[in-house]
C-alpha positions as CSV (number, residue, x, y, z in Angstrom):
1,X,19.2,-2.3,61.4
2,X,16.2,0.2,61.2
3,X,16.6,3.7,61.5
4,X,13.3,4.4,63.2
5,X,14.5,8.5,62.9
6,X,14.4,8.5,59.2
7,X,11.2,6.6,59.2
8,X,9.4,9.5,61.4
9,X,7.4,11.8,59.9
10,X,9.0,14.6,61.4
11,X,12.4,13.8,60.4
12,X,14.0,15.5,57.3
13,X,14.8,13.0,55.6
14,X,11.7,10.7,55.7
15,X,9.5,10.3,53.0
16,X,6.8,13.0,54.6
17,X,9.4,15.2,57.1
18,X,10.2,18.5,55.8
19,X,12.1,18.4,52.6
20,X,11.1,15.1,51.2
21,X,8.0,13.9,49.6
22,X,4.8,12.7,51.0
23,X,5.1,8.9,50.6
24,X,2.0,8.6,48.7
25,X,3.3,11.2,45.9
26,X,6.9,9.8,45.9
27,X,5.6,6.1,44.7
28,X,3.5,7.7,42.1
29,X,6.2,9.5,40.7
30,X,8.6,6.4,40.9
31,X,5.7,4.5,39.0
32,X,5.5,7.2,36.5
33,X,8.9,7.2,35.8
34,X,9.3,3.3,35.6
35,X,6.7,3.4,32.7
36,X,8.9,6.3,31.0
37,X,11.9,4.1,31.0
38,X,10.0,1.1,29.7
39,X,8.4,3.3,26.7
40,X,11.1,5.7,26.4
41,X,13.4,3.8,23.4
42,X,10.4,3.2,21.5
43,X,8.8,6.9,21.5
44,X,12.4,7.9,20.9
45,X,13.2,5.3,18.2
46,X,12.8,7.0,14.3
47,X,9.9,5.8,12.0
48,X,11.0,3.4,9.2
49,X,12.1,4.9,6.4
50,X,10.1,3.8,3.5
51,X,12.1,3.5,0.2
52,X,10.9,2.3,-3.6
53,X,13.3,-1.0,-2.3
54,X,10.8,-2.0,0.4
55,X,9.1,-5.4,0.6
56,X,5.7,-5.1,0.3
57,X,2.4,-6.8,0.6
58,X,-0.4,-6.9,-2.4
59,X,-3.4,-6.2,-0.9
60,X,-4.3,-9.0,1.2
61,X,-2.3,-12.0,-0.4
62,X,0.5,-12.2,1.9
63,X,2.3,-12.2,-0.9
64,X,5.4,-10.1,-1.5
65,X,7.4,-7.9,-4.2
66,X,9.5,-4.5,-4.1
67,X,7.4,-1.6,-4.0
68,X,9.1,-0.4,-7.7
69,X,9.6,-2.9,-10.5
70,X,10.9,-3.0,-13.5
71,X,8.9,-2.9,-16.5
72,X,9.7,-4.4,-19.3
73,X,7.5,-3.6,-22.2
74,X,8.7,-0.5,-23.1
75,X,6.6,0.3,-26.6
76,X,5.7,-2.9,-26.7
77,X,8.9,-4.3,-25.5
78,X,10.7,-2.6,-28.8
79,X,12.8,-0.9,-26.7
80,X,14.5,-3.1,-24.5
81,X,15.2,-5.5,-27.7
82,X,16.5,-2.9,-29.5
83,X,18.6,-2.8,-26.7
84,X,20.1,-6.4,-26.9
85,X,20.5,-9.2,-24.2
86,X,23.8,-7.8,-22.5
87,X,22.7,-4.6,-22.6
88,X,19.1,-6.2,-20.7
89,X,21.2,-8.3,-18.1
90,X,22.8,-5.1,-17.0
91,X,19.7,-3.3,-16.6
92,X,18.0,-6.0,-14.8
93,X,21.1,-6.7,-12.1
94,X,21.2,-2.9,-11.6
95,X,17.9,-3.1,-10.3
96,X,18.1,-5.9,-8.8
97,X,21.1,-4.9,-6.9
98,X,19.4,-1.7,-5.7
99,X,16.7,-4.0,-4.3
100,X,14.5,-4.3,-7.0
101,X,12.6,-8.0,-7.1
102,X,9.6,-7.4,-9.0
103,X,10.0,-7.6,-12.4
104,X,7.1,-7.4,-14.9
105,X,6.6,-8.7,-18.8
106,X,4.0,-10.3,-21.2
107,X,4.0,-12.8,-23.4
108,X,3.6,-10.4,-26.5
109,X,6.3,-8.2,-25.3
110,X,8.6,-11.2,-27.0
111,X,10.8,-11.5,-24.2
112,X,10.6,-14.4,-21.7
113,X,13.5,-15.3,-23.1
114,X,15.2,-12.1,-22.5
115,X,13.7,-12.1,-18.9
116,X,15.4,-15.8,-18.1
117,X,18.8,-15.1,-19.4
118,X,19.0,-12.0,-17.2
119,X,17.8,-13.7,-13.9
120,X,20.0,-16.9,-14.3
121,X,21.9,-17.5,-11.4
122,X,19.5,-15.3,-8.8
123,X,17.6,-16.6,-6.2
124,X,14.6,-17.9,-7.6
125,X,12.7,-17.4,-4.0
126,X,13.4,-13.4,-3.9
127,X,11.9,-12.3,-7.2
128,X,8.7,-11.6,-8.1
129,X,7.6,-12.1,-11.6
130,X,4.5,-11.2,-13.4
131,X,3.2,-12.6,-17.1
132,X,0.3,-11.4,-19.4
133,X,-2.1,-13.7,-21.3
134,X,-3.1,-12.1,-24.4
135,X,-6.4,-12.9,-26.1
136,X,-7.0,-10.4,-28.8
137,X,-5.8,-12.3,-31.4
138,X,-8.2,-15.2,-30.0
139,X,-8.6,-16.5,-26.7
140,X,-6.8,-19.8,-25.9
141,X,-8.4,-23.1,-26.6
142,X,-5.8,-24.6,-23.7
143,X,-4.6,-21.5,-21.3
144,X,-2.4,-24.3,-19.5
145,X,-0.5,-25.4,-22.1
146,X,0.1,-21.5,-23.2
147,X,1.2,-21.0,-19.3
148,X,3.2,-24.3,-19.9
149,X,5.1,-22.4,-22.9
150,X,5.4,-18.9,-20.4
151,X,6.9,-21.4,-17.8
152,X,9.8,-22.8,-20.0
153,X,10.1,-19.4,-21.8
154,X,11.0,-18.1,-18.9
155,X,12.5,-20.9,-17.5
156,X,10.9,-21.1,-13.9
157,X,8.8,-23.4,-12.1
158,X,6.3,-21.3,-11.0
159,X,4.9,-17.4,-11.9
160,X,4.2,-15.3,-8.9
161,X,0.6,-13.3,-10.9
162,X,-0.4,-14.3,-14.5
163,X,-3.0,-11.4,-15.8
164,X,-5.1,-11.2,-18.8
165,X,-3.8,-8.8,-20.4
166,X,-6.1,-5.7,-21.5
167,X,-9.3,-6.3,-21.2
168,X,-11.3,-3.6,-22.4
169,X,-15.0,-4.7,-22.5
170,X,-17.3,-4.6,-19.8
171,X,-18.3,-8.1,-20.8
172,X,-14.7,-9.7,-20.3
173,X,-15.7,-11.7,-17.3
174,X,-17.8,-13.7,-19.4
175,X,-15.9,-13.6,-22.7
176,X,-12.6,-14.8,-21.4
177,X,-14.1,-17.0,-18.7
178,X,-12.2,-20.1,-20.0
179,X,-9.0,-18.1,-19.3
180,X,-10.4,-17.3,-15.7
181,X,-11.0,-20.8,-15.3
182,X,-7.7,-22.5,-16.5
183,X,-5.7,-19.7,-14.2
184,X,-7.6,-20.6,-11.5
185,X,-7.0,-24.2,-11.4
186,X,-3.3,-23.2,-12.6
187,X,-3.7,-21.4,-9.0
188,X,-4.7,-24.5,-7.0
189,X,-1.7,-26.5,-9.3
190,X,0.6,-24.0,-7.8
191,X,1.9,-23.1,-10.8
192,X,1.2,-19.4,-10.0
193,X,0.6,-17.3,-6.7
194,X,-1.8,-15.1,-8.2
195,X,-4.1,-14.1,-11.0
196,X,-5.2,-11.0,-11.9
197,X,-6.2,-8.6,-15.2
198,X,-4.9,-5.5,-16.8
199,X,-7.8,-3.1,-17.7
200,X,-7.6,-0.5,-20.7
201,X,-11.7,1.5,-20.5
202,X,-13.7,2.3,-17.5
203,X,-16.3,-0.2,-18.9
204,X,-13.3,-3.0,-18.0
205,X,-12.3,-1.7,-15.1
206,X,-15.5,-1.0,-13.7
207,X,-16.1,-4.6,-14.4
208,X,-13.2,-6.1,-12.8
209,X,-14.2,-4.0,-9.2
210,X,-16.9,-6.9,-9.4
211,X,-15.3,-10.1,-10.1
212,X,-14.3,-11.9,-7.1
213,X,-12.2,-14.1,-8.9
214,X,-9.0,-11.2,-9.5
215,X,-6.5,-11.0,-6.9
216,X,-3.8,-8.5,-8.4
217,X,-5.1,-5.4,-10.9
218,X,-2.5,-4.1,-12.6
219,X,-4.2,-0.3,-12.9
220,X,-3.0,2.9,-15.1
221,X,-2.1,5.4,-12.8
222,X,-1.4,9.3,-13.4
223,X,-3.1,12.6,-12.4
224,X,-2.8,13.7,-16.0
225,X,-5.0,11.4,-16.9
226,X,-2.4,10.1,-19.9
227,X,-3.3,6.6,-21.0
228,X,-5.4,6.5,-17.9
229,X,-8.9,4.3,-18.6
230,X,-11.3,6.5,-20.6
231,X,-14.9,6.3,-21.6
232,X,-14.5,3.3,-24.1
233,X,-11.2,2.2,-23.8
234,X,-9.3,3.7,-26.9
235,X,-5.5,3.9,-27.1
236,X,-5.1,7.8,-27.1
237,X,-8.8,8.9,-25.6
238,X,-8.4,11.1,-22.7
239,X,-8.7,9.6,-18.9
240,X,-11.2,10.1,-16.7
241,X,-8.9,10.3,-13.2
242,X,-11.9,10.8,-11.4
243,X,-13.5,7.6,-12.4
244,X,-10.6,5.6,-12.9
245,X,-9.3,6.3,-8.8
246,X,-13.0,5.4,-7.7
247,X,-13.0,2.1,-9.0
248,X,-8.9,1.4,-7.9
249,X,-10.2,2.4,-4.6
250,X,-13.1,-0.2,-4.5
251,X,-10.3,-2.5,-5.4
252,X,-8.0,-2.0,-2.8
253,X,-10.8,-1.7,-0.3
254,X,-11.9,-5.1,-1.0
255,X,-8.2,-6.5,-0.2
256,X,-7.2,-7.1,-3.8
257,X,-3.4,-6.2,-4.6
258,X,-3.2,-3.0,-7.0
259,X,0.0,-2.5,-9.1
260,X,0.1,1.2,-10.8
261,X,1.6,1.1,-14.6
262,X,1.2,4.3,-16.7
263,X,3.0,6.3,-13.9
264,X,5.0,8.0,-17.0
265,X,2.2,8.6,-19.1
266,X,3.5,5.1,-21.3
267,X,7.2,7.2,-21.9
268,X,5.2,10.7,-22.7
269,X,6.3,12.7,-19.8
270,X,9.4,13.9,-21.2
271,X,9.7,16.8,-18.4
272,X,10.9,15.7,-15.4
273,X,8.0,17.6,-13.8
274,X,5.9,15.6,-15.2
275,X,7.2,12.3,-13.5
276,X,7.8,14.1,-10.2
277,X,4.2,15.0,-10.4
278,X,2.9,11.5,-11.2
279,X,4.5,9.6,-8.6
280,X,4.2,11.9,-6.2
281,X,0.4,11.2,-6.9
282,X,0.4,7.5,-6.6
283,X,3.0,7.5,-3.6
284,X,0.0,9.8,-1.8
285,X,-3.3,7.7,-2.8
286,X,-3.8,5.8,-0.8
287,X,-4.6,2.9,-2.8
288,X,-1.7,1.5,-4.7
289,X,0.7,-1.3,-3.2
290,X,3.2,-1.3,-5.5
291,X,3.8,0.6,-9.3
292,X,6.0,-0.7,-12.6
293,X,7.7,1.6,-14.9
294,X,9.1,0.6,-18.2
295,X,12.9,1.1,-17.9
296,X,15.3,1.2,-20.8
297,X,18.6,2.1,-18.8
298,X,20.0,2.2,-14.9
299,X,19.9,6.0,-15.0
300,X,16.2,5.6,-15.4
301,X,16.1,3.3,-12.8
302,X,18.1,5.6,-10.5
303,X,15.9,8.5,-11.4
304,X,12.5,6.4,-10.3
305,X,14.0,5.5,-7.1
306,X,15.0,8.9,-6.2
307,X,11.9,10.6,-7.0
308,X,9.9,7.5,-4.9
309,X,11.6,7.9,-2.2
310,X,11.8,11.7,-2.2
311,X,7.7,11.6,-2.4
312,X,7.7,9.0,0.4
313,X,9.6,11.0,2.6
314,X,7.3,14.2,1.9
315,X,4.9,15.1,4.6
316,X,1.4,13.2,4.3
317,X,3.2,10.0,2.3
């Protein structure tokens, strides 16, 4: 039954009696604190944490690999040889059990083999691996059958990105077109996800900003400018940061995927400052979806993890 004496206006304990609220300002704070409740466990839930683990995406593929991988091509690939296969297989599972999927080699690193024996046995589906084509000593007459040869080297189906590897001219796109070609229609075979093309010079690089055809550029990377792209492409000329980051930005800004390699000045930042500094600066540009470092043991490994995700912690990362 109604209580017509708490309905009055006069009485105490209506909504516009003395003590209680005016009706009108009583439903706008009940609406106000409805919404609260509905927003209030997402303003209160934490940002994700981003670690050197995380899956992410190269540029606008869709396609997926750990933000850190493992390099493999350490001088050339001397060093993880030198090493020896059991010594490789450890490194490689300790990576992979820290959550480490992308893993990166080349055909004239001499060690698809090395690569396969270490991976037997994981799930093919949750690694990412990436191949070079080289050309300097000629370019292929049949790129397929040399990406045949990478395939049962490395004893998988499929690739995840094939690159040429160091291109260095600003004519490339027409020199090693029958490359381009015969990874694209490796592309539409499925026998790789993506193609793409390492750059050593500015007159490459600048070149590759260009070609519609690359999806991945695997780019060198420091603020030191150590075995960053130069003026002509030399081994040991000095970088041009400035120039390099312009074009890596075009890149990225057209959707392409851009993997950052150098990040240790190719093993030459012996200080730890040194490596601090660097990823630091390709955690912060902006511009870089995922970076490799040549690893030779799983205290390296370790060491790049903690400093990633110390930089992507950092204010402004």
């Amino acid at each position: 039954m109604l209580d017509w004496r708490r309905m009055h206006p006069n009485h105490p304990n209506s909504f516009g009696g003395r003590g209680g609220l005016p009706r009108r300002k009583f439903l706008q704070q009940s609406a106000l604190l409805a919404g609260a409740a509905l927003v209030a466990p997402q303003l209160l839930a934490a940002p994700a944490k981003r670690t050197a683990a995380d899956q992410v995406t190269l540029g606008k593929s869709g396609v997926k690999l750990s933000r850190l991988g493992m390099g493999t091509g350490t001088n050339n690939g001397h060093v993880q040889k030198k090493n020896g296969q059991e010594a490789f297989t450890r490194l490689i599972r300790h990576g992979y059990d820290q959550g480490l999927t992308y893993i990166d080699t080349a055909d004239n690193y001499n060690v698809h083999g090395m690569v396969a024996a270490a991976i037997k046995g994981l799930p093919r589906e949750k690694l990412f691996i990436q191949t070079k084509m080289w050309w300097m000593r000629g370019v292929p007459e049949k790129p397929l059958e040399v990406l045949e040869r990478f395939r049962k080297e490395l004893d998988t189906d499929y690739l995840d990105s094939l690159l040429i590897h160091c291109a260095t001219a600003a004519t490339w796109p027409d020199d090693l077109k029958r490359m381009m070609d015969a990874f694209a229609e490796a592309q539409q075979k499925k026998l790789i996800r993506l193609k793409g093309v390492s750059c050593h010079g500015l007159p490459a690089l600048q070149a590759a900003t260009k070609v519609d055809w690359v999806d991945v550029h695997l780019a060198r990377i420091n603020p030191q400018g150590r075995h960053v792209d130069g003026a002509e492409g030399k081994w040991g000329e000095p970088g041009d940061v400035s120039a390099a980051m312009k074009e890596i930005k075009a890149m990225h800004a057209k959707g392409r995927g851009v993997i950052g390699m150098k990040l240790c000045g190719n093993g030459d930042f012996k200080q730890p400052e040194d490596r601090e500094k660097a990823i630091r600066f390709a955690m912060n540009c902006d511009c870089v979806d995922a970076v490799v470092i040549g690893f030779a043991s799983p205290a390296e490994i370790d060491e790049s993890i903690e400093r990633i995700n110390r930089a992507l912690a950092a204010p402004g990362a």
